[in-house]
C-alpha positions, 0 to 999 in steps of 0.5 A: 526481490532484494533490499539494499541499504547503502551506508545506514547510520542508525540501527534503529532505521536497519530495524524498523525497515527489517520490520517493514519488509516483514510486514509486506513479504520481503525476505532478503536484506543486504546491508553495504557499508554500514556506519552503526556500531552493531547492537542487539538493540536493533532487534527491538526496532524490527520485533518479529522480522528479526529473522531478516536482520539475521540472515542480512547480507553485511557487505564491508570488505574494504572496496567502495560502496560504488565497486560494491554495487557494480558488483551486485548489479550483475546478479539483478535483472532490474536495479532500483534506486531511490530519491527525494531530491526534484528532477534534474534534467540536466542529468538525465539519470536522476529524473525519477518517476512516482513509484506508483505510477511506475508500478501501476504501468504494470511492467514491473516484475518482482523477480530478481529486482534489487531497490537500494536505499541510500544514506540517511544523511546525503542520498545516493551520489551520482555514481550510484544512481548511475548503476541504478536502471531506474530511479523511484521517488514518493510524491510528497509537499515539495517544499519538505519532499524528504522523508525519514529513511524506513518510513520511506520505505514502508512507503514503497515497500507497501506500493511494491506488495500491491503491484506484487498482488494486483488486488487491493486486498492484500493480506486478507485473501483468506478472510471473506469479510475483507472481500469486495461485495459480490454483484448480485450482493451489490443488486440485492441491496439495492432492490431491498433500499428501493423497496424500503424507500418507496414503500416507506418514504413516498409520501416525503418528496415526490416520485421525481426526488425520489427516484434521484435519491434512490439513484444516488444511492445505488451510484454511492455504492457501486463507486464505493468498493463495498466489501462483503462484511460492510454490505452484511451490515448495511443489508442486515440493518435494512431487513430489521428496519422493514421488520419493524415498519410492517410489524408498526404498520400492522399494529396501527391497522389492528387498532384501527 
């Protein structure tokens, strides 16, 4: 997948979006038309993307940035543009739909796509976005929808690498905490909270409270998309608290 700045004014938004795409595994950057003088300032905006600015695309050979894109397009199976602007329904090519509605209908493919930014100061013009297959907006306040251009773009470059993944946890693959709570997890503690509860706290309410609380709990905790390292630190703490009851229980028996 490809990203594609139309006319950036600033090297600091080129850098912090370089950034962006680093942190969400996009490589290729194509620049068309830019209206920065170039510095090596830039490189500070994108700190460790700076292989991305490097190998970027510059396109500014004289031709439009429209003849530029028409151009371009050919290469693309899908061409993405984006906007802040409301719908239009009187030109029906600038209706956008929210970027993750798009991409949570699943058809959405990373291969050989092109999403284009435009300007920071005016957007894509109707030329443009008449090159675009689909428009992607962020659902933001309507009464201020626009947005600064990289943090838009984090935006949705942060929703393309959840669509790309299809699991919420991302960059932690490799890491166990990170993962959701295995079922038979989810029921141990479970069992263990029901235990402790009824042996502990049967005398607090009666069995009908009770029994509702426990439910409570267990609805809780299947809703809640628990991972691994949370549920280790809910169990471990449960173990050590009945630990200590039986050990309390077994004190006041002795003296008894």
């Amino acid at each position: 997948m490809a990203v594609l700045l139309v006319e950036p004014k600033t090297f600091g938004n080129v850098g912090s979006i370089a950034r962006s795409m680093k942190n969400f595994g996009l490589e290729r950057l194509i620049i068309v038309n830019p209206r920065y003088e170039q510095s090596d300032d830039v490189y500070g905006f994108a700190m460790h993307a700076r292989d991305i600015l490097d190998s970027a695309e510059v396109i500014q050979d004289g031709r439009s940035t429209p003849e530029i894109l028409s151009s371009l397009r050919e290469g693309f199976h899908t061409v993405i543009g984006t906007t802040s602007k409301a719908s239009n329904y009187m030109k029906l090519y600038r209706v956008p739909v929210d970027i993750g509605d798009w991409l949570a209908e699943g058809t959405f493919s990373p291969d050989s796509s092109l999403i284009i930014f435009g300007r920071e100061d005016n957007g894509l013009t109707d030329e443009e976005m008449h090159l675009c297959d689909i428009m992607v907006t962020i659902s933001a306040n309507p009464d201020y929808p626009t947005m600064n251009l990289s943090h838009a773009a984090a935006i949705i470059f942060h929703e393309i690498w959840r669509a790309m993944n299809k699991i919420v946890k991302h960059a932690f693959d490799e890491r166990h905490d990170f993962l959701l709570a295995s079922g038979n997890a989810r029921r141990r503690f479970e069992e263990q909270f029901e235990t402790f509860i009824k042996e502990h706290a049967s005398e607090v309410t009666d069995d009908w409270r009770r029994d509702n609380f426990i439910q409570c709990v267990k609805n809780v905790v299947e809703r809640a998309r628990v991972t691994a390292r949370e549920l280790t630190v809910l169990d471990g703490f449960l173990i050590k608290a009945l630990k200590s009851l039986e050990r309390r229980d077994g004190t006041c028996k002795e003296s008894l």
